[in-house]
C-alpha positions, 0 to 999 in steps of 0.5 A: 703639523709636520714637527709634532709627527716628528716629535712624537715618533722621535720621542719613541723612537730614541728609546728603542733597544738595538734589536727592537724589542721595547713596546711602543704605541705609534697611534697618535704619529700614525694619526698625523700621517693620515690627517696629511692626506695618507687614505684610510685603510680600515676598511680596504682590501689587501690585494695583488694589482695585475695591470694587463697590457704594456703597463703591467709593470707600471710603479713598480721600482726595483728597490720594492721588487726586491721585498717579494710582497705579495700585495702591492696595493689596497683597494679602496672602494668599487663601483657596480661597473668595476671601476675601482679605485686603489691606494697603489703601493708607490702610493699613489691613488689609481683608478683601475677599470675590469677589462670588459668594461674599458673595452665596452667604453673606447668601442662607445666612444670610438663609435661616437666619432664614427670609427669603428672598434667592435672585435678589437681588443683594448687599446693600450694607447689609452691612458686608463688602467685595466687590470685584476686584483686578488687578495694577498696577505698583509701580515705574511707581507709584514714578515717578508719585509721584516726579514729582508731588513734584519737579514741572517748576517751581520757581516759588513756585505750585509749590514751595507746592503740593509743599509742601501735598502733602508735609504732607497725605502725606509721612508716608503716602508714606514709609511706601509706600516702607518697603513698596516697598523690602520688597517689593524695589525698594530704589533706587525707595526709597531716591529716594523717601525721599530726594526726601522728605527733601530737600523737608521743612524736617526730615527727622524731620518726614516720619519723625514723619509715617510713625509718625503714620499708621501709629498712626492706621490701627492705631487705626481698625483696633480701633476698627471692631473695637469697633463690630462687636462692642462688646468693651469690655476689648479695646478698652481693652487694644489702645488701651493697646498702641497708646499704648505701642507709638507713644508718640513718634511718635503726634501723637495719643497725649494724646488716646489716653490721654483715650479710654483713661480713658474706657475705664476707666470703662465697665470699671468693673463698678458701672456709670454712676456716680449722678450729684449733684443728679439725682431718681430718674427723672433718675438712670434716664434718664442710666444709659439714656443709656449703653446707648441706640442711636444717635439717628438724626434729632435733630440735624435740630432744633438749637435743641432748647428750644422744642417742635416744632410738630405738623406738625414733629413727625409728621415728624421723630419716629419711633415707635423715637425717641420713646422715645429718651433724648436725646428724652426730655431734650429733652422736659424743655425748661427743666428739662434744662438743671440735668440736662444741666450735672449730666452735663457733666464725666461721662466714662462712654461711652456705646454711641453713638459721637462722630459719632451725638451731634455736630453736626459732627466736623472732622479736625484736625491736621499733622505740624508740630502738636506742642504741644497746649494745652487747646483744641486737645486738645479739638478732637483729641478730638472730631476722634477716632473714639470711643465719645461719653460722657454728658458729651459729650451733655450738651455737644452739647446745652448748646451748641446753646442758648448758641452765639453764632456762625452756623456755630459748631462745638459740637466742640472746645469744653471742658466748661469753656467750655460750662459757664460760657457755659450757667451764664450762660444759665441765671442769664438765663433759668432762670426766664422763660417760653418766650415771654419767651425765645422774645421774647428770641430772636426779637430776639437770636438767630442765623437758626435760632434767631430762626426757631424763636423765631418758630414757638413765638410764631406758636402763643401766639394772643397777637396782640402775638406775632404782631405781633412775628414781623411786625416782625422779619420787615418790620425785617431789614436782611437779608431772607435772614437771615429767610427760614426765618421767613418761610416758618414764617409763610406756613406759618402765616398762608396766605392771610392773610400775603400782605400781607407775604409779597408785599413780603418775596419783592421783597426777597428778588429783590433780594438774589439779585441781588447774590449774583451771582458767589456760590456756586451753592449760595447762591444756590441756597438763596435761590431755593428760598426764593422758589419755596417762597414762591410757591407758599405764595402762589398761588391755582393748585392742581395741578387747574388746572395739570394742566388747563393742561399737557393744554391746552397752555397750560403745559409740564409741569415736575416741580419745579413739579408737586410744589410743587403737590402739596405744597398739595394733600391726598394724596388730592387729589392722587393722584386728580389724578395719575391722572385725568390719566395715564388722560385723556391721550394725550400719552407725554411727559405721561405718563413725566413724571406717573409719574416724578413719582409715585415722588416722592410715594410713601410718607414721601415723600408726606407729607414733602412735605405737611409741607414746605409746611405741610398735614398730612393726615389719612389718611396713605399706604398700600394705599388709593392702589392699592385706591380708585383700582382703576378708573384702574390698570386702564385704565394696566396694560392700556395698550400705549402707549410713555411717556417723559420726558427723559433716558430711553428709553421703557418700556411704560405697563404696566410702569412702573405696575408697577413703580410698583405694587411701590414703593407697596406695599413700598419695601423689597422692591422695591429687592432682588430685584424690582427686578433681576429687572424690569430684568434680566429683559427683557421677561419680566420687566416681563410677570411684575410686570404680571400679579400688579399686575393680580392685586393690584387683584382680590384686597387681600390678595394677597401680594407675589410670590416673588422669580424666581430662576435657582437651577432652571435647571440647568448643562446648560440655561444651556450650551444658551441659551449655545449658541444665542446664540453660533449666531445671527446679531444679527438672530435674537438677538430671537427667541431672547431672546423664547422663554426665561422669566424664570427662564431670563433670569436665568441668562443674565445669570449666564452672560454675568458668567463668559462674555466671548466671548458678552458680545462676541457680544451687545454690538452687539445691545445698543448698537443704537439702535432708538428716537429721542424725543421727537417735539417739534421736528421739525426736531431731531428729523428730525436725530437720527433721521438720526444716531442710529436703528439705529446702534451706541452708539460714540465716532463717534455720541456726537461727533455728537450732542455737535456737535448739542447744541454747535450748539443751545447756539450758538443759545442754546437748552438741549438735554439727550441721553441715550444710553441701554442698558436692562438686560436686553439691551433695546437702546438707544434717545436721548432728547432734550429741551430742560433741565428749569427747575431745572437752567437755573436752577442754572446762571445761579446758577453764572454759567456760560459756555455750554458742554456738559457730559458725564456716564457712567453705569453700575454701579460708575462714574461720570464727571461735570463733563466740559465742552465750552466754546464757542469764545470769541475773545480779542483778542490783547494789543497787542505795547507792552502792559507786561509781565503782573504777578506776578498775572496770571501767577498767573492764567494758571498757574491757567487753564492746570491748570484746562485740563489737568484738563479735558482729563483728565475728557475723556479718561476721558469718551471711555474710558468711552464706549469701555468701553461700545462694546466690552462691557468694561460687560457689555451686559445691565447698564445705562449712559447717556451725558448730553451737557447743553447750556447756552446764556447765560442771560439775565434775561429767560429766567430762569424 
């Protein structure tokens, strides 16, 4: 079937004029493509498919973003529930739910196995889609497309970027212009095929294109059904449908067949097959192999031969882990090797999937790429989605030993090539100790390997070990290719490796110096490794510090604060948050200490203890609150306003409160709690405060009921309705004060339905009502003249971006939020100069002064918006020569990387506008950053 499609379009298509102009009738190859599976559109609706929640962005590849359409799926059929299903347009079929009633079914279903989900919002935990569509226009699309692959130059840098696009997409776009024809726009059509067809150097390459996507789609389509159900007959049976349905078009059918064999072998009633050369119990633990769950954090160990030290393991394993089958093999330490090489070539799947078991999984492939050699089916193979098999466990694992390349991907490589390379390390190895292999590595190995080598040897208490990491360390041509050692061994030595370390840390400045101009995220890492480092080194503990900042002697800063608290027992350290957060008056000291302490909650707590090398007896937990009962008191009982840069301020009542419910259950807070305090108002801070202080009097007091507005009736919430829509924006505050929060909640519902009164509220809501912080009179005394009681609009966030702009122009940082709380609470700007890390990842970026922009609200984010500083450029003499081939280059570069940017400013300015005019409804959360960045100069680095 596929060669007619083939024929027919080719027969077409090689007639076609350079510029697309003959005429063509493509309805009989169209035709082809939806008897192979393609959905019929005649009938659909061309939409825009906004997903909520975190998969919002979900199918969207870049390549396609590029095209700026409009729509970007067909909706295909509803049903009274609002359960619809979409041709989505990676081409994919979705089946999307309205909000309300996935909602409806996880409380039902939640309720069913006892738990309870009434006033929570959706769990985007769940698989299924929630989304909203609205129409869009197919044909203003068709033009967009058009546009962008004929382009407005002929020259080579856009010829070569048309021709980039058309193999990432040409295929992808002939099949939108099968369903654009269906759907009844046949000239649209037939010019895109043509314009298609007129840019490939073979047409039948853009048809192969169409087949290939379409195959790949269906394929994913079975596999997710796999994975939600595990049905291994159909999804062997599908597969083999799909492999004949698509046999010439399919790019990935030989990989497809590889799949389909392994299939077979999962099908085979006997189960795993006995494995030669394996005792009983290994015999045991390959069959577990096959039906074990996915194994989660191991691939945080790469260089898995040696065992974790002891802080290494409290962190990393897991109770649910330990038990795990790949734990188990790794356990074996030298003795997996003969395991792992007697698995190799075993085909058996597993109910893992690829990307659960490798290290890394690269999308390969080109509509040009039809010849396939052994290595590149390979590479095809681990590229492919699929259930991972033992042999593939046995061939990450050997690989992650034998690697001999920074960065080498154990994807792709043939069970041949890991077999001889592991072959050959076992005849060097198999018989030498741990340390003659550690000795080995620590000389030879890669950076990871060469850093695990030298932990294992730091543990011998043999001091010629000891002297051999010391040599390794002082001998590195490199000093960043030895850094993760360096820090094992402050880790190790504390106190006593200042010696080394402080010469090392010399070294490693010097290094950073000449990563100038590199990526940020190198020289990023680089300095991490020095402030870790130093911190490692300091005889400063997070009392003294602490001490300092109430002085007035050093500026709080979060990032040095948690270095401290890294060095610090828990229990230390916690005792020094809260005497400090009861002793000072200062509100900036404050919102900082307590945004900090959400980062040393829970697992977070002894990550960071971990981190820097201290393990802690008494592990976080209920004591936190019950032995410090006395301090949380004094903070629950507060009135003060805190705040820290970038937020508004919030009652010290209600943060600890809300500090409460993530210290006692991370998992509840994050549901319902968490949006019964925000969306509740000040009813719903009151309500977490009074069962905090209930909490300190009484340990064994549960977590409260979640609120909840199911008891507020149709009639009640018609009433509030009513009266807000009556009053005037000066009594809003009253009527808002009088309803509870059960009733708060219920409005939040109603203004989700309602748009007149969302409109009524909107200004109420955008009213600016506080300015802070107080330091900096002077720029203080400007903002409140800009900002206080005006309404969030373009006109206030310009003045505010020319009053960061003039501070950067001073070479001075200056960050501004704009920030609308939920809940109808107003809004308030906060100010500040920027935060150590953020200076300093923008000197490691190399950046020009400027100021960058960024909104903020649920669904939607706009980042990287930047304002340069006006820099004047002298004007080229008028007998300069002619500017080479190059430099015009350059110059078309600067040119699209400025129409980019005056594109992220334009959807800047919209959002903004979206939140002025209540289009993000005004009891939902939004922030506006303005981030200003001045030159940084050496002596300014901090």
């Amino acid at each position: 079937m596929q060669k007619w499609i083939v024929i027919i379009f080719v027969a077409a298509g090689t007639l076609v004029s350079a510029w697309g102009q003959a005429e063509r009738d493509y309805t009989a190859g169209f035709e082809r493509l939806f008897m192979l599976g393609l959905p019929d559109v005649s009938e659909a609706e061309y939409v825009n498919l906004t997903f909520h929640g975190h998969r919002r962005h979900l199918h969207q590849d870049w390549q396609w973003r590029q095209l700026e359409l409009g729509g970007n799926a067909w909706l295909l059929e509803t049903d009274e529930e609002g359960v619809s299903r979409y041709l989505f347009n990676d081409g994919r079929i979705i089946t999307v739910y309205e909000r309300s009633h996935l909602q409806r079914l996880q409380r039902e279903e939640a309720e069913a196995e006892g738990r309870d989900r009434r006033g929570q919002p959706l769990d985007w935990s769940d698989p299924r889609l929630s989304g909203t569509a609205k129409p869009a226009d197919l044909a203003e699309d068709v033009q967009k497309a058009l546009a962008r692959l004929q382009g407005t130059s002929d020259d080579d840098t856009q010829r070569a970027l048309r021709q980039h696009e058309l193999d990432a997409i040409g295929g992808r776009m002939f099949v939108f212009a099968a369903l654009t024809h269906r759907h009844g726009l046949q000239e649209e059509a037939t010019e895109l095929v043509n314009t298609l067809f007129s840019m490939a150097p073979e047409p039948r390459e853009i048809i192969l294109g169409g087949l290939d996507h379409m195959a790949n789609q269906q394929y994913a389509d079975l596999y997710q059904a796999w994975l939600e159900d595990q049905q291994w007959e159909a999804y062997a049976v599908e597969l083999e449908e799909l492999i004949q349905r698509f046999r010439t078009g399919w790019l990935q059918v030989p990989i497809a067949e590889m799949v389909r064999s392994d299939l077979e072998n999962r099908l085979d009633d006997s189960g795993p097959p006995l494995l030669d050369e394996l005792t009983e119990d290994e015999q045991a633990l390959a069959r577990a192999l096959a039906d074990a769950s996915s194994p989660g954090m191991h691939r945080q160990h790469g260089f898995w031969i040696f065992p974790r030290s002891s802080w290494q393991q409290s962190f990393f394993m897991r109770d649910h882990l330990e038990e795990h089958p790949i734990t188990q093999i790794k356990a074996k330490g030298l003795n997996a090797v003969p395991f792992l090489l007697a698995m190799l070539d075993d085909r058996y799947p597993t109910t893992m999937t690829w990307d659960d078991v490798a290290t890394s999984r690269t999308t390969y492939g080109s509509m040009r790429r039809r010849t396939l050699d052994e290595e590149w089916t390979w590479r095809l193979y681990d590229s492919m989605q699929r259930p991972a098999t033992r042999g593939d466990v046995a061939r990450v694992l050997l690989g992650q030993l034998v690697r001999e390349e920074e960065n080498q991907r154990v994807s792709g490589q043939t069970p041949d090539q890991v077999r001889a390379a592991a072959e050959m390390w076992w005849d060097r190895f198999g018989e030498r100790s741990l340390e003659e292999i550690a000795r080995t590595y620590l000389e030879e190995g890669l950076k990871d390997q060469r850093a695990a080598a030298g932990l294992h040897l730091m543990y011998t208490d043999d001091p010629a070990d000891m002297a051999l990491v010391e040599n390794a360390i002082t001998s590195a041509d490199d000093p960043v290719d030895v850094s993760e050692l360096v820090m094992n061994y402050a880790r190790v030595k504390g106190p006593e490796s200042h010696e080394l370390v402080e010469p090392y840390i010399e070294q490693l400045r010097t290094a950073l110096e000449d990563l100038e101009g590199e990526r940020a995220w190198q020289r990023h890492g680089v300095q991490q490794v020095l402030n870790n480092l130093e911190a490692l080194l300091s005889d400063e503990t997070l009392e003294t510090y602490l001490a300092e900042v109430m002085e007035g002697e050093q500026t709080f800063d979060h990032s040095r604060f948690m270095r401290f608290v890294g060095r610090s027992p828990i229990r230390g350290a916690v005792t020094s948050m809260l005497d400090a957060l009861v002793e000072t008056d200062d509100p900036e000291l404050r919102g900082g200490l307590l945004m900090s302490f959400f980062s040393v909650q829970h697992w977070r707590a002894m990550s960071w203890q971990l981190q820097m090398g201290h393990v802690d007896d008494e592990e976080p937990g209920p004591w936190i609150v019950d032995d410090f009962a006395d301090q949380w008191r004094t903070l629950l009982d507060s009135e003060e306003l805190i705040h820290a840069y970038g937020a508004g301020p919030v009652l010290m009542r209600n943060r600890v409160a809300q500090l409460f419910l993530a210290l006692l259950s991370d998992q509840e807070y994050a549901g319902g709690h968490h949006r019964a305090m925000t969306r509740g108002g000040a009813q719903g801070k009151a309500y977490y405060v009074d069962w905090a202080k209930e909490r300190l009097n009484d340990p064994d007091k549960a977590l409260p009921p979640v609120p909840t507005s199911d008891d507020v009736s149709e009639e009640a919430r018609a009433a509030i309705a009513e009266r807000l829509l009556a009053a005037d924006e000066s009594d809003f505050e009253s009527v808002l004060n009088q309803l509870s929060i059960q009733e708060m909640l219920a409005l939040n519902n109603v203004m989700d339905e309602d748009p007149a009164l969302r409109r009524h509220l909107t200004t109420f809501a955008n009213r600016v009502t506080w300015v802070g912080p107080t330091r900096e009179s002077e720029r203080r005394e400007l903002l409140d003249n800009l900002a206080t009681n005006q309404v969030i609009n373009a006109d206030l966030v310009r003045a505010l971006l020319e009053q960061v702009q003039d501070e950067v122009a001073a070479d001075k940082s200056l960050q501004v939020s704009v920030v609308r709380g939920a809940g109808l609470e107003q809004a308030a700007v906060a100010y500040g100069p920027q935060s150590e890390m953020a200076l300093r990842m923008m000197q490691q970026a190399g950046s020009e002064p400027h100021v960058t922009g960024h909104v903020s609200v649920p669904g939607r984010n706009v980042t990287n918006v930047r304002w340069p500083l006006e820099a004047s450029a002298a004007a080229p003499d008028e007998d300069d020569d002619e500017l080479d081939l190059f430099d015009e280059m350059l110059m078309e570069l600067d040119d699209h990387v400025h129409r980019a940017q005056d594109e992220q400013r334009e959807a800047f300015w919209k959002e903004v506008e979206r939140i002025a005019n209540g289009d993000v409804y005004p009891h939902h959360h939004g922030t506006i950053y303005l981030l200003g960045m001045p030159t940084m100069t050496d002596k300014e680095t901090p």
